[in-house]
C-alpha positions as CSV (number, residue, x, y, z in Angstrom):
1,X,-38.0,-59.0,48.5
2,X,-37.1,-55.6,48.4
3,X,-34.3,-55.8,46.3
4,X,-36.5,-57.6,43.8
5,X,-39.2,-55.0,43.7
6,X,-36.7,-52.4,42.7
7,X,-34.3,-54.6,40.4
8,X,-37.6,-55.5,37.6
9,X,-38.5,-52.2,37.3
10,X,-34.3,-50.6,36.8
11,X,-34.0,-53.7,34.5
12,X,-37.1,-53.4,32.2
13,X,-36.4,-49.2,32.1
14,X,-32.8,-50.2,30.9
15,X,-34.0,-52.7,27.9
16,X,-36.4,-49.7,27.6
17,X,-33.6,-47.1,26.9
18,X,-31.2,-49.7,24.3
19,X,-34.0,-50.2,22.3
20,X,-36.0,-47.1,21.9
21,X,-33.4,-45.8,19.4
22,X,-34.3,-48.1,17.0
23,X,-38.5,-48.0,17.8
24,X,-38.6,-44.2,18.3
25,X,-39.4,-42.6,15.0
26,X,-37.2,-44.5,12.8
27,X,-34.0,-42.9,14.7
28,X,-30.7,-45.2,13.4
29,X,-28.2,-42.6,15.0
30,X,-28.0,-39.9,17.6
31,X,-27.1,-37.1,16.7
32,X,-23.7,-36.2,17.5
33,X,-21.4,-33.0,17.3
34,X,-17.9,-32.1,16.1
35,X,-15.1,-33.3,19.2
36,X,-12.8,-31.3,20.6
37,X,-9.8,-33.4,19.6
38,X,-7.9,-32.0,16.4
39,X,-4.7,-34.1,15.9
40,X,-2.7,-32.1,13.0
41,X,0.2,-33.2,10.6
42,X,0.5,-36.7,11.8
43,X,2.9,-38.0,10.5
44,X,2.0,-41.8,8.4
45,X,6.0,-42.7,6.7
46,X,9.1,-42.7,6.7
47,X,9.9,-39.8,4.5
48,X,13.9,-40.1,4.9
49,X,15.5,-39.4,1.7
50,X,12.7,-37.0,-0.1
51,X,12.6,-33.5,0.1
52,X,11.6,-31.5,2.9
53,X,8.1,-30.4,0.4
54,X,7.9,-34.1,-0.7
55,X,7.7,-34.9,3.1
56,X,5.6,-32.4,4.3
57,X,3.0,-33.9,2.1
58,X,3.1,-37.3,3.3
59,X,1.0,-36.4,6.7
60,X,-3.2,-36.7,7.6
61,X,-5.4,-34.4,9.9
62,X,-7.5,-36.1,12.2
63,X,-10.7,-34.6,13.5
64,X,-13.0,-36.2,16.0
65,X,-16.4,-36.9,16.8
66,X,-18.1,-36.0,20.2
67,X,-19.3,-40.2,19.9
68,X,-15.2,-41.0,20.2
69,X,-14.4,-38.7,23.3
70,X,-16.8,-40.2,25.1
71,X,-15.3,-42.7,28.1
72,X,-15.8,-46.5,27.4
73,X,-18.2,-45.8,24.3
74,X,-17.3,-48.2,21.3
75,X,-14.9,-47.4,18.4
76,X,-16.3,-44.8,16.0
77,X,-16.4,-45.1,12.4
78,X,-13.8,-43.4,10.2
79,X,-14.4,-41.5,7.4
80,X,-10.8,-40.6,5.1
81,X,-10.9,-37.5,2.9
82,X,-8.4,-37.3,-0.6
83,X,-8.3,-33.8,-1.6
84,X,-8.6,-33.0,-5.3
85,X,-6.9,-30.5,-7.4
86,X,-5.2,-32.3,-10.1
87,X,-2.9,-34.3,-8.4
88,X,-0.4,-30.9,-8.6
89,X,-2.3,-29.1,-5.7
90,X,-4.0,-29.1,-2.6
91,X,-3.4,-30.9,1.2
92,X,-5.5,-32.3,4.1
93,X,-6.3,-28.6,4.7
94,X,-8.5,-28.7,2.1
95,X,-11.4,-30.6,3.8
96,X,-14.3,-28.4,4.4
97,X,-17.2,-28.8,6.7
98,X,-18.8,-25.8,5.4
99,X,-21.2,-28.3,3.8
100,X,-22.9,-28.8,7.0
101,X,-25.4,-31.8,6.5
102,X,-22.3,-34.2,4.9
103,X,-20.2,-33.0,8.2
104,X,-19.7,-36.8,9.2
105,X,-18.7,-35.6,12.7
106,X,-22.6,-34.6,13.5
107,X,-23.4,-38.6,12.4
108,X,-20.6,-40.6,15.1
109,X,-17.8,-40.4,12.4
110,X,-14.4,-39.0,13.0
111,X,-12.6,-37.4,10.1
112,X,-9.4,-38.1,8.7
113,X,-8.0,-36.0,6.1
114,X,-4.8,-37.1,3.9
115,X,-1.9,-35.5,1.9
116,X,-0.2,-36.9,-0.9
117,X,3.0,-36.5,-2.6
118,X,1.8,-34.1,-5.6
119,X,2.8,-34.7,-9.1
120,X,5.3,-32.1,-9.4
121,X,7.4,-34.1,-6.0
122,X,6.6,-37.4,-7.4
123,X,4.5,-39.4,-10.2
124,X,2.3,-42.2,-10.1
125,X,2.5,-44.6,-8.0
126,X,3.8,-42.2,-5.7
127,X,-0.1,-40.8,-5.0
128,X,-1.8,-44.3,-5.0
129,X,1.2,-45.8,-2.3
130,X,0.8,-42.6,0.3
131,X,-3.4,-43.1,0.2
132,X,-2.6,-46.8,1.3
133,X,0.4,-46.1,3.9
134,X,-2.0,-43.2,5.1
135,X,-5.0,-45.9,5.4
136,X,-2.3,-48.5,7.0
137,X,-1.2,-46.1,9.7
138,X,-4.6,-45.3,11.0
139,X,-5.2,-48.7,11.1
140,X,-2.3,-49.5,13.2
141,X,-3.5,-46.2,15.4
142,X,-7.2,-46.9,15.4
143,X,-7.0,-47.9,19.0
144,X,-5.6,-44.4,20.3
145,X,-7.8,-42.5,18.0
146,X,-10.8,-44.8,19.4
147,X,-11.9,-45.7,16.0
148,X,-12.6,-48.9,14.3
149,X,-10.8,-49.9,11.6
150,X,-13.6,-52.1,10.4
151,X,-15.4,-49.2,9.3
152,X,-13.2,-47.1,7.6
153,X,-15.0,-45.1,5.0
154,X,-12.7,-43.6,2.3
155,X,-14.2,-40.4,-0.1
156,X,-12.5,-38.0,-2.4
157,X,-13.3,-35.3,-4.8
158,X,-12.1,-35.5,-8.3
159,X,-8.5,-36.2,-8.2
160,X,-9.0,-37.4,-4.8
161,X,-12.0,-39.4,-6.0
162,X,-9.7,-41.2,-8.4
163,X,-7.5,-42.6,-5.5
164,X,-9.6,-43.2,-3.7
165,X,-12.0,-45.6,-6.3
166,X,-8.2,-47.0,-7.1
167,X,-7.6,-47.8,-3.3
168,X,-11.0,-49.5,-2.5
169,X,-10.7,-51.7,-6.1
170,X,-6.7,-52.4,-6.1
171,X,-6.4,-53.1,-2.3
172,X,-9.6,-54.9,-1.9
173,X,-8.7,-58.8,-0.4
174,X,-8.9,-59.0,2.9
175,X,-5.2,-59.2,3.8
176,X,-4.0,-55.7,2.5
177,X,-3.2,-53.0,4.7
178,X,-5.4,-50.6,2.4
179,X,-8.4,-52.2,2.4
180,X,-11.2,-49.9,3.7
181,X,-15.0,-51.1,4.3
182,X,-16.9,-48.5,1.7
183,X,-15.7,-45.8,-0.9
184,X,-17.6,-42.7,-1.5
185,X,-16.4,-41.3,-5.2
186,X,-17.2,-37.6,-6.1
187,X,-16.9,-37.0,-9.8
188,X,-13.6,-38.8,-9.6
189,X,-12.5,-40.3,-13.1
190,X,-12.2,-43.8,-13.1
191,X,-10.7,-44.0,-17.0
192,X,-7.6,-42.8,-17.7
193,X,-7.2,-44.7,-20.7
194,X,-6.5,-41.6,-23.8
195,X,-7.7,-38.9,-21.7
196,X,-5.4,-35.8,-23.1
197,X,-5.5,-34.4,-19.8
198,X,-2.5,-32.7,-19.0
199,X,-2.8,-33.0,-14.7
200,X,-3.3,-36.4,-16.1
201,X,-0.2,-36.4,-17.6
202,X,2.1,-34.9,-14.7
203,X,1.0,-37.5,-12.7
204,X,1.3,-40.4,-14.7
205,X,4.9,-39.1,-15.9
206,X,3.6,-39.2,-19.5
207,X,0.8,-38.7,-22.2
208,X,-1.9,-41.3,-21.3
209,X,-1.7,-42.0,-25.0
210,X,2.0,-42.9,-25.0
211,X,1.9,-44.8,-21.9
212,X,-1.4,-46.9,-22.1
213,X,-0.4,-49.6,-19.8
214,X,0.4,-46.8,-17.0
215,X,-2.7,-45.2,-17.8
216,X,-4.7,-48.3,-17.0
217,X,-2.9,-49.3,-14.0
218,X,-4.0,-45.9,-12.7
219,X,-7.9,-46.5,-13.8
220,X,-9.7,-48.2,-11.5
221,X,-12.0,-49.4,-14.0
222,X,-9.7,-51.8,-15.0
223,X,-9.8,-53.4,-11.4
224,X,-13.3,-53.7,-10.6
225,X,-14.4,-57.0,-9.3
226,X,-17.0,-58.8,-7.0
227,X,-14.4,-58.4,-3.8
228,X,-14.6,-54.9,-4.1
229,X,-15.5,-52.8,-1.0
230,X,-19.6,-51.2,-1.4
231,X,-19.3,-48.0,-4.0
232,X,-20.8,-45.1,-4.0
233,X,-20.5,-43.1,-7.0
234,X,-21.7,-39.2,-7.1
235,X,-21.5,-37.5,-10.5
236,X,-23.4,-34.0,-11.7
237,X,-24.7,-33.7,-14.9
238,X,-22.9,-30.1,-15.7
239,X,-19.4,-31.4,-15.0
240,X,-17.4,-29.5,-17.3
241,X,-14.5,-31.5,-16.2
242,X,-15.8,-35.4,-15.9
243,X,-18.6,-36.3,-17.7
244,X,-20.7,-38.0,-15.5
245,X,-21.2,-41.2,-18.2
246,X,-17.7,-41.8,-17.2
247,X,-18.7,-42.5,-14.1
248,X,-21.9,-44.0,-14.4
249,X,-20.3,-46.6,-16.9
250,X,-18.0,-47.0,-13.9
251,X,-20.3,-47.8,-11.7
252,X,-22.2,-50.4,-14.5
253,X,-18.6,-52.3,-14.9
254,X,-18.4,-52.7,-10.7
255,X,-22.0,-53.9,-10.9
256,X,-21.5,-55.8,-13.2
257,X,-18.9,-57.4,-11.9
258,X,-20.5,-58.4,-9.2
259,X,-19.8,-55.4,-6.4
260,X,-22.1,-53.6,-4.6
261,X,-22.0,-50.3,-6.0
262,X,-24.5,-47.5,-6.3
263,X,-24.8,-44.0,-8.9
264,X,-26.5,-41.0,-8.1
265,X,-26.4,-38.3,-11.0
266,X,-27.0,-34.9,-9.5
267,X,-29.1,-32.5,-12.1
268,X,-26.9,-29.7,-13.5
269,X,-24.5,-30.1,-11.0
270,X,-20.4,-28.7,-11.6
271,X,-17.1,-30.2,-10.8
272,X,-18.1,-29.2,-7.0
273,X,-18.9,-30.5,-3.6
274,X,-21.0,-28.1,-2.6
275,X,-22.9,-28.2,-5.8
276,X,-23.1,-31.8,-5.9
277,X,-24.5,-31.5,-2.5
278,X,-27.0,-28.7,-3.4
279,X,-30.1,-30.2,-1.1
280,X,-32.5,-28.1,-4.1
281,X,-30.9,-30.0,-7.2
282,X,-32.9,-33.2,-8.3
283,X,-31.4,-36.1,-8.6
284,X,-31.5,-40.2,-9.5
285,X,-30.2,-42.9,-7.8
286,X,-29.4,-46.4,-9.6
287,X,-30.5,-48.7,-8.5
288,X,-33.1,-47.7,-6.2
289,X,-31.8,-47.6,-2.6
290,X,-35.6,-48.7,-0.8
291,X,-37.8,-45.4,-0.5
292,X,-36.5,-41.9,-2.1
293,X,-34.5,-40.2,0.1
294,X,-35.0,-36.4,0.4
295,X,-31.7,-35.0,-0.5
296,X,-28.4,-36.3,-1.1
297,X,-27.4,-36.4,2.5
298,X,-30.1,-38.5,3.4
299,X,-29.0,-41.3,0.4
300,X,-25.2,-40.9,1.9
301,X,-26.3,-41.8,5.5
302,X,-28.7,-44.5,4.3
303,X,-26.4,-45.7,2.1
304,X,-23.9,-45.8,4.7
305,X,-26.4,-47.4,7.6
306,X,-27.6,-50.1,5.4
307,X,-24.3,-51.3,5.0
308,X,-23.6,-51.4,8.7
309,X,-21.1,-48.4,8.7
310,X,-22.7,-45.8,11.3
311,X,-22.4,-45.7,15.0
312,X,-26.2,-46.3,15.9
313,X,-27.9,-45.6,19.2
314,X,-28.8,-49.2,20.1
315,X,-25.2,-50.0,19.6
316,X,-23.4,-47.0,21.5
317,X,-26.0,-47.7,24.3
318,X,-25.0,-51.2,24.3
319,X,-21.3,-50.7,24.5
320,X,-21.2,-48.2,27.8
321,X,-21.8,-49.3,31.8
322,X,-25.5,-48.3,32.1
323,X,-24.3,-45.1,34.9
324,X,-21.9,-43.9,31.4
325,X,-25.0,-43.8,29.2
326,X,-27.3,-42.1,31.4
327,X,-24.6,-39.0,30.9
328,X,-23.3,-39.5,27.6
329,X,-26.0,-39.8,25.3
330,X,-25.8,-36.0,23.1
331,X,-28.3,-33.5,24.3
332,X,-31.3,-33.2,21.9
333,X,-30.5,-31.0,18.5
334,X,-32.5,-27.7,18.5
335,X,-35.6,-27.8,16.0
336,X,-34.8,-25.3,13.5
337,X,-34.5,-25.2,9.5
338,X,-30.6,-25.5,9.8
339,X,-30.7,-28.9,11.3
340,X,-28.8,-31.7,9.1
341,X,-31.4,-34.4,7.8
342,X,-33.3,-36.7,10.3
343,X,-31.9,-34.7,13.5
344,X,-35.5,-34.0,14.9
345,X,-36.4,-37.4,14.8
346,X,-32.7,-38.1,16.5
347,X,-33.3,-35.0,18.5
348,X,-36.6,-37.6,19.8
349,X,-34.5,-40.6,19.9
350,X,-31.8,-39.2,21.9
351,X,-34.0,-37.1,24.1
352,X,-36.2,-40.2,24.6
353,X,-33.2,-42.4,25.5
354,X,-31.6,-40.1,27.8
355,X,-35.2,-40.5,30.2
356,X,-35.1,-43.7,30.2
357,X,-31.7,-44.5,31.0
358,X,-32.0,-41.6,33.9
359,X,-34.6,-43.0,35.2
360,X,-32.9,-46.8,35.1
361,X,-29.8,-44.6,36.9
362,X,-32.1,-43.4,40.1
363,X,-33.9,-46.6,39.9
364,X,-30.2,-48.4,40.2
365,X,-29.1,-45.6,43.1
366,X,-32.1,-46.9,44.8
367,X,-30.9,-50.2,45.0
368,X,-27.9,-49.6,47.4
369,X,-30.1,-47.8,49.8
């Protein structure tokens, strides 16, 4: 009898602490902080045969999330970062998490972040064919990196963009080693097709104009279909470099194709992370994505939830031994005007959990006395 009066009570506190992420003020995800795993210059082929430069380029940064360091939690999402810069410069170093709010690691999601071979090493396909070995290595190393390769979450800016819109369209059926569950396209151009360009035109090997059948292999446009992985497209209207109609007719042809894909349209926005991610710019969403988000952070994590891609509370709670969660759950975010969007309410959430599941803990230590 005993042991029954103090099981009920440990066992309704527990279903207490896996659901009250979900109940408690519309919390969908702890907040989380950057891990203190870095893994650097990783590298994801063989480069035998190219130059020492042309190999250097061929290797990806990986930067964890506090969710994927913790002991018997489940496998994190994955966010993958293509730098821009023309296809002629940049590297993995590029990634910045200076834009705090879109700092995936705060949201469960480790960070990968790839180089390519740049046009002046190699042309196209040479880009394109080190995005999807880089994507196939990480899934063949997703277990020792404790991430999922189910939920692999590929973005790029500009140039990036482009391979990365290429990647999720070209290498979309369900057997390709490149295939990655959502693509998150910052003013990337998706039409290649007579742009006078000249980065254009080192990377293709050629003027778009006298190579036209290049120059649509490499516009992922041209392979939009209803397979395609969800699409996310994030354009400003003071691009001086891509036109934001390009990509909102880019997004229209994956709709209408039959993919799920979404445009946002940031008001006055540059050829600019930071200023694409201005929280004080307006901006439109198409189609409407359920009730208006406050900034763009907040449409990029609900974007993302919807489709099943973050690491929510219910879920991490579900995956750990209930003595792990008591002690692993992320200590509540202070309340301050630099938190990123929706951290109070996780700040709640998490806060509320962790109670629960120490009281459900004592409750259980109770038991063996």
């Amino acid at each position: 009898m005993s042991f029954r009066i103090h099981t009920i009570p440990h066992v309704l506190i527990l279903a207490m602490a896996r659901t009250c992420c979900v109940w408690a003020t519309n919390c969908t995800v702890p907040s989380w902080s950057p891990g203190t795993t870095v893994k650097l210059k990783l590298s994801y082929a063989d480069s035998s045969g190219l130059t020492a430069d042309a190999a250097a380029q061929r290797t990806l940064d990986i930067y964890y999330t506090s969710a994927a360091e913790v002991t018997g939690a489940a496998p994190v999402p994955l966010a993958i970062y293509l730098h821009g810069g023309g296809w002629r410069r940049g590297s993995s170093d590029d990634i910045t998490f200076d834009i705090i709010p879109l700092d995936f690691r705060l949201y469960g999601i480790s960070v990968a972040s790839i180089s390519y071979r740049l046009s002046q090493h190699a042309t196209f396909p040479a880009q394109i064919d080190d995005a999807v070995a880089a994507v196939s290595w990480l899934r063949e190393h997703a277990a020792e990196h404790h991430v999922d390769p189910e939920r692999f979450i590929l973005y790029g800016t500009s140039a990036g963009a482009q391979l990365a819109t290429l990647l999720g369209a070209a290498h979309s059926n369900a057997s390709s080693v490149g295939r990655v569950a959502a693509v998150i396209d910052f003013f990337g151009p998706a039409d290649l097709r007579g742009d006078p360009n000249r980065d254009m035109a080192s990377m293709l090997g050629c003027a778009t104009t006298a190579c036209p059948e290049k120059a649509a292999v490499a516009s992922s446009i041209t392979h939009v279909d209803a397979a395609n992985p969800p699409l996310l497209g994030i354009y400003g209207t003071g691009d001086p470099n891509v036109d934001w109609r390009q990509g909102e007719s880019f997004i229209a042809a994956a709709r209408a194709a039959g993919a799920d894909a979404t445009f946002m349209k940031v008001d006055g926005a540059i050829h600019d992370f930071g200023s694409v991610m201005d929280a004080r710019r307006a901006f439109e969403l198409t189609p409407e994505d359920g009730a208006a988000p406050a900034n763009q952070t907040e449409v990029i994590l609900k974007w993302l939830q919807r489709r099943g891609l973050l690491l929510g509370c219910e879920e991490f709670l579900r995956k750990l031994p209930p003595m792990a969660a008591a002690t692993s759950l992320p200590p509540p975010a202070a309340a301050n005007s630099s938190q990123p969007p929706a951290a109070a309410n996780s700040a709640r959430c998490s806060g509320f959990a962790s109670a629960c599941l120490v009281l459900a803990s004592f409750q259980l230590a109770i038991n063996f006395f």
